[in-house]
C-alpha positions, 0 to 999 in steps of 0.5 A, a space after each residue: 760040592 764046589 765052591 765059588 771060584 775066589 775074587 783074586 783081587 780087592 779093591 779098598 777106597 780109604 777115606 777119613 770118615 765122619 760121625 755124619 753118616 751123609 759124609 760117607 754117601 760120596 765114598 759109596 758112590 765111588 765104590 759102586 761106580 767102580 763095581 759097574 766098571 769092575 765087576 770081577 773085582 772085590 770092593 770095599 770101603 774103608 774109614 780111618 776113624 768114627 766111621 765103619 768098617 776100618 781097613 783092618 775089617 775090610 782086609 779080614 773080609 776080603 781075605 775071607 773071601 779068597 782075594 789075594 791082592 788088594 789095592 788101597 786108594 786113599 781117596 784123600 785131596 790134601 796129603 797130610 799126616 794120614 797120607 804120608 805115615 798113617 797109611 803106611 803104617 796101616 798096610 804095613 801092619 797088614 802085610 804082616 798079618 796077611 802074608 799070603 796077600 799082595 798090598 799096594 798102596 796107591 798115592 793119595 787121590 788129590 796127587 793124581 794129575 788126573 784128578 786135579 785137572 778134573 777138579 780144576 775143570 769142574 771149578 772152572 765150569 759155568 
């Protein structure tokens, strides 16, 4: 019998949560739109409280799966406490829980100039 081959790579896109389980509609979109765009890649979402799953949960899944790199993307606009210590913290903790797998924490969305000027676009669009 042979298993399926492993996902080598995951993706996590970490956002705030919220007891409003609408707010969370948005994050989804943005998983499944990046699924259709990477379809060899692992992704999940992740909420830093009153939603679920939380990061630790999504790493032990994907983990579990065979994925031995997983890139983080705090898909945060303002860069606060959370973006500049909890986030840290949190990939650090799992490095070491999860030395067999490779982290990387991106910068926080709203720090991409990519994306600013897109905001910036769609503020200004009639």
């Amino acid at each position: 019998m042979t298993l399926p081959a492993a996902h080598p790579h995951g993706l996590v896109l970490l956002a705030h949560g919220s007891r409003d389980p609408m707010w969370r509609t948005p994050i989804e979109a943005i998983a499944r739109q990046a699924g259709q765009l990477d379809a060899q890649r692992l992704i999940r979402c992740a909420y830093l409280e009153l939603s679920s799953p939380d990061l630790m949960a999504c790493v032990r899944e994907l983990a579990a799966l065979g994925v031995r790199q997983i890139k983080v993307v705090p898909l945060f606009l303002g860069i606060g406490k959370h973006a500049r210590e909890d986030m840290p913290k949190l990939v650090a903790k799992l490095r070491v829980e999860f030395p067999k797998i490779n982290f990387t924490l991106a910068p926080a969305i709203g720090e991409n100039e990519r994306m600013i000027t897109l905001i910036a676009q769609i503020s200004l669009a009639e």
